[in-house]
C-alpha positions as CSV (number, residue, x, y, z in Angstrom):
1,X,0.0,0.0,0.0
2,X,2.7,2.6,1.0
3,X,4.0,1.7,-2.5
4,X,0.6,3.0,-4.0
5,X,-0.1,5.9,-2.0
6,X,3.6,7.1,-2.7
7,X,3.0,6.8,-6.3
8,X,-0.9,8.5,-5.8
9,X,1.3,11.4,-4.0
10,X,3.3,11.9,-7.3
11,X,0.6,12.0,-9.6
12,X,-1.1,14.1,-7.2
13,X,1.6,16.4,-7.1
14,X,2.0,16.8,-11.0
15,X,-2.0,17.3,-11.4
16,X,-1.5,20.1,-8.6
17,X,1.3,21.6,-10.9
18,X,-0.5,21.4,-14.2
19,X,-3.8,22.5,-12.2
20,X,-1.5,26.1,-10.9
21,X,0.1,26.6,-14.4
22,X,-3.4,26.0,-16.1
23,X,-5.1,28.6,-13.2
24,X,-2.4,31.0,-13.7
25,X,-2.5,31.4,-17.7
26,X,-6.4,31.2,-17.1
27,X,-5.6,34.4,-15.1
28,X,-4.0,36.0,-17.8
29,X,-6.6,35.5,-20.0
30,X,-8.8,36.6,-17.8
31,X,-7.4,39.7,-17.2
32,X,-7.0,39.9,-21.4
33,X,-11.0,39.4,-22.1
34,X,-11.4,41.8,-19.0
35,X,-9.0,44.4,-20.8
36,X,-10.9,43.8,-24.3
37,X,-14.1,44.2,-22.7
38,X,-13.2,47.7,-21.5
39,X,-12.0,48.3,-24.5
40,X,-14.8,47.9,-26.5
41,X,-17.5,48.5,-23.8
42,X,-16.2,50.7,-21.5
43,X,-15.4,49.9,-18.0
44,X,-14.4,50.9,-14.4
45,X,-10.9,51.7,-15.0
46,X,-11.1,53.5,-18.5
47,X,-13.7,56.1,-16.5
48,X,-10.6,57.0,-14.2
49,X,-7.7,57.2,-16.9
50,X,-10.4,59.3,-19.0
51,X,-10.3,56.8,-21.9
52,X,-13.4,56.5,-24.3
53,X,-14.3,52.5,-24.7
54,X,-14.0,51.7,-28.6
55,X,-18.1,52.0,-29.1
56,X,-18.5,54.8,-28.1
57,X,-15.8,56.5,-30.4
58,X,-17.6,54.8,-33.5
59,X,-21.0,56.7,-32.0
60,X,-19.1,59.7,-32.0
61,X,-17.8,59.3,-35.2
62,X,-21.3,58.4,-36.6
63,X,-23.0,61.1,-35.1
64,X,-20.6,63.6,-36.5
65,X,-21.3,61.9,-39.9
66,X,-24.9,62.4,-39.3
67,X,-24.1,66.4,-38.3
68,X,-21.9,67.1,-41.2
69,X,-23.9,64.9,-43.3
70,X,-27.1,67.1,-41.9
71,X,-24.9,70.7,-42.2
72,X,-24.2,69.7,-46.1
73,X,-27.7,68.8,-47.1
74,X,-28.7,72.4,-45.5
75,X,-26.0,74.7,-47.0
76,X,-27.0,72.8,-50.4
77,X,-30.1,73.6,-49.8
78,X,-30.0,77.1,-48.7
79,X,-27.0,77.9,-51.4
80,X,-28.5,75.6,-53.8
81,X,-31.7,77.7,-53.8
82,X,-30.0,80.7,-53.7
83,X,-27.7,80.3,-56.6
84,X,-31.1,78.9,-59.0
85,X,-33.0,82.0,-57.7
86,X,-30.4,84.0,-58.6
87,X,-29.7,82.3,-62.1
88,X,-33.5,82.8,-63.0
89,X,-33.5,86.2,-61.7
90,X,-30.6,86.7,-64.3
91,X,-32.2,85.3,-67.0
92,X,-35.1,87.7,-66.2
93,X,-33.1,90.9,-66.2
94,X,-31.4,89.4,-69.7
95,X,-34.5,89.1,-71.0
96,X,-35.6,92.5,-70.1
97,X,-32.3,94.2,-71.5
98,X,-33.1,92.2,-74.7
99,X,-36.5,93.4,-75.4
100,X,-35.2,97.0,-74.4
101,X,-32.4,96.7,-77.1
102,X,-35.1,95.5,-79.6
103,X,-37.5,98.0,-78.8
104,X,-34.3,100.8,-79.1
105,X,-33.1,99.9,-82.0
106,X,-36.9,100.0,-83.6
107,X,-36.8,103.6,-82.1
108,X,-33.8,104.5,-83.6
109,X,-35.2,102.8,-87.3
110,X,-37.8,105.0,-86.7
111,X,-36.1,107.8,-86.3
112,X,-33.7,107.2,-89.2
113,X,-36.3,106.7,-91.8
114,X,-38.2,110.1,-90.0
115,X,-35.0,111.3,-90.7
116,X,-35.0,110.5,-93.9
117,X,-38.6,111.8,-94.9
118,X,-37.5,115.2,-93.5
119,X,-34.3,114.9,-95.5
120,X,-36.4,113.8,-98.8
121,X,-39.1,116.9,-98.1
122,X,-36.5,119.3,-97.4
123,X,-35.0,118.5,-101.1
124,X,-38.7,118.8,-102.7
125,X,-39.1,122.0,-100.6
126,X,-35.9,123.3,-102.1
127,X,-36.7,122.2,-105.7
């Protein structure tokens, strides 16, 4: 029996061995998932160092997509309706100096072939 209970004792001995080694690298990776976790979650310790967990810098980041995204759509808008309002109102003042240059330049027709009458009745007159 002493034989048996020595040789227990061993095997006992190198199962308490494996059993610290495997407890300590379980530690280690326990500590790692627990790092990871703040990291993407947020925890107890980032609060303190004033770190921002991972998901919460992508909300940031998307809700300053969603503001700039927002700001564009309005100055496009505002600008956008701006520029067309003042492109028609353009095309209404060219509009408005082209019918004046017609109706000139009918004037001055006029006033060339009036001009012309007086010149053709001042030659009668004088003949």
């Amino acid at each position: 029996m002493p034989e048996q209970s020595e040789k227990c004792l061993q095997e006992h001995k190198v199962l308490k061995e494996m059993l610290e080694e495997f407890r300590e690298e379980f530690d280690k990776w326990k500590d790692h998932c627990k790092k990871i976790q703040c990291f993407f979650f947020g925890g107890m310790h980032q609060a303190e160092k004033g770190e921002v967990s991972f998901i919460d810098k992508v909300n940031i980041m998307y809700e300053n997509q969603n503001n700039s995204r927002s700001y564009l759509m309005w100055f496009i808008g505002v600008f956008g309706t701006l520029i067309i309002g003042a492109i028609f109102g353009l095309g209404i003042e060219l509009n408005k100096i082209d019918n004046t240059v017609n109706t000139l330049a009918t004037v001055v027709q006029k006033q060339q072939n009036i001009e012309i009458e007086i010149a053709e009745i001042k030659a009668k007159m004088l003949k």
